[in-house]
N, C-alpha and C positions, 0 to 999 in steps of 0.2 A: 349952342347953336344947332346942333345936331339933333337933340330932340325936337327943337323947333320944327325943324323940318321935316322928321319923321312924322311928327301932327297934322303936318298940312297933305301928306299922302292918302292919297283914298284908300287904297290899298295895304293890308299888312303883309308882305311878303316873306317874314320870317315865319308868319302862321301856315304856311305851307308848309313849310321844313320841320317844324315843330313836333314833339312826339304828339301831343294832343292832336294836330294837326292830321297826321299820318295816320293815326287811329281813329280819326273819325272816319278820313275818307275809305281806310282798310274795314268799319263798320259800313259804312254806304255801298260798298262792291260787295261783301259778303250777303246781306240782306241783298240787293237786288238780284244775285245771282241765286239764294234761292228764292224767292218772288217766281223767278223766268223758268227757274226746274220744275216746280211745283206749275207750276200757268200753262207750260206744255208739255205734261202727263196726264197720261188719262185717271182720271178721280175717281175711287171707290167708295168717298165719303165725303160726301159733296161738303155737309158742315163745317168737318175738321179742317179742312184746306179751305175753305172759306175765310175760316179765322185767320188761318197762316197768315195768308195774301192781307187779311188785314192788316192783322199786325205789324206784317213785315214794313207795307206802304206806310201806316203811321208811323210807326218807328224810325224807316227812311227819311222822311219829311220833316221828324221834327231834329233829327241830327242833321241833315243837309237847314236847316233852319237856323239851328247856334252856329253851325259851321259858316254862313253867312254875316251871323252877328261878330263872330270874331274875326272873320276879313274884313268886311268893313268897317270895324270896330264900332260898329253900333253901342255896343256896350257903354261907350264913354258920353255920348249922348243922352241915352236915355237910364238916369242913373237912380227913377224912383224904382226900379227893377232888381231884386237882388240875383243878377245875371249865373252867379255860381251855384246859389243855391236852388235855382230856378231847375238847371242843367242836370242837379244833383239829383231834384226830382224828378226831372223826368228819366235820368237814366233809371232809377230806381223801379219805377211804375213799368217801364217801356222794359228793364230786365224780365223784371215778374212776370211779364206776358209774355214775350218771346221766350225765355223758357219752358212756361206753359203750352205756347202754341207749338215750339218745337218736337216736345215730350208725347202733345196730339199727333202732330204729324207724322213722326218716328213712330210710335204705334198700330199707326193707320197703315201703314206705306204697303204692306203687302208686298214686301222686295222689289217692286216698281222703281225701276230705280232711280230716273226721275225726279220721285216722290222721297226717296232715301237721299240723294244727292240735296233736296231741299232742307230737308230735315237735318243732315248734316250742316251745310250753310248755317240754317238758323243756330244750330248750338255756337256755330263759331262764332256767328254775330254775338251770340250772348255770352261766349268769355269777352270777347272785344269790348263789349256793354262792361261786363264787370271794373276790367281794368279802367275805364272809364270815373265806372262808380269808386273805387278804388280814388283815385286821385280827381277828381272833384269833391270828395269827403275829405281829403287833406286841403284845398284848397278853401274849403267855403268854413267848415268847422273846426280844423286845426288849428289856419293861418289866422282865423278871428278870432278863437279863443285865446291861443299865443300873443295875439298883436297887443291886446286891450291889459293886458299888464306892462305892456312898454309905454 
């Protein structure tokens, strides 16, 4: 009876509390905060920070993205979607380039610190990313692999 009713909640309110939970939103305050370092320092290299600000907004948007799909548990609806694997890859993709754009920035920065304070943010984002990739590879690859011999 109890699951029953947990299904008919819009809301997953354990997913907040959740470590996946926590770590995305600890990914979405990292990236935004440098997004806003980097946005109100003055640029020495207009491109590199260009990229940043990309990245960093892509990256934002599509983890505030899953982050929505597993509050609302979208996920159970629409289920031609391989929801973990999906997540897996974009952490992966979204790593790769915020390490890259981070590596530009921290180069660039010119002790600006600002520029340094962004550059910083971004690496953190991207251990955050990693642990991420980290356990969504257990989830999507592990758990499936394991499962299909029980």
């Amino acid at each position: 009876a109890s699951s029953a009713g947990s299904d008919a909640e819009l809301m997953d309110g354990a997913y907040f509390r959740s470590c996946a939970g926590m770590l995305k939103v600890a990914q979405m305050i990292s990236l935004l905060v440098g997004f806003i370092s980097v946005n109100n320092s003055p640029w020495t290299d207009h491109s590199a920070y260009s990229y940043f600000q990309i990245v960093t907004m892509c990256d934002l948007v599509m983890i505030l993205f899953f982050y929505i799909i597993h509050i609302f548990r979208i996920y159970r609806k629409l289920t031609c979607v391989s929801w973990p694997l999906a997540e897996f890859l974009h952490y992966l993709i979204g790593t790769i380039l915020l390490l890259i754009a981070s590596i530009v920035a921290a180069s660039k920065s010119y002790n600006l610190t600002g520029l340094v304070a962004g550059a910083t943010f971004g690496f953190l984002a991207t251990i955050l990313c990693v642990l991420s990739i980290w356990s969504s590879y257990k989830v999507s690859c592990i758990t499936q692999s394991t499962s299909k011999y029980h």
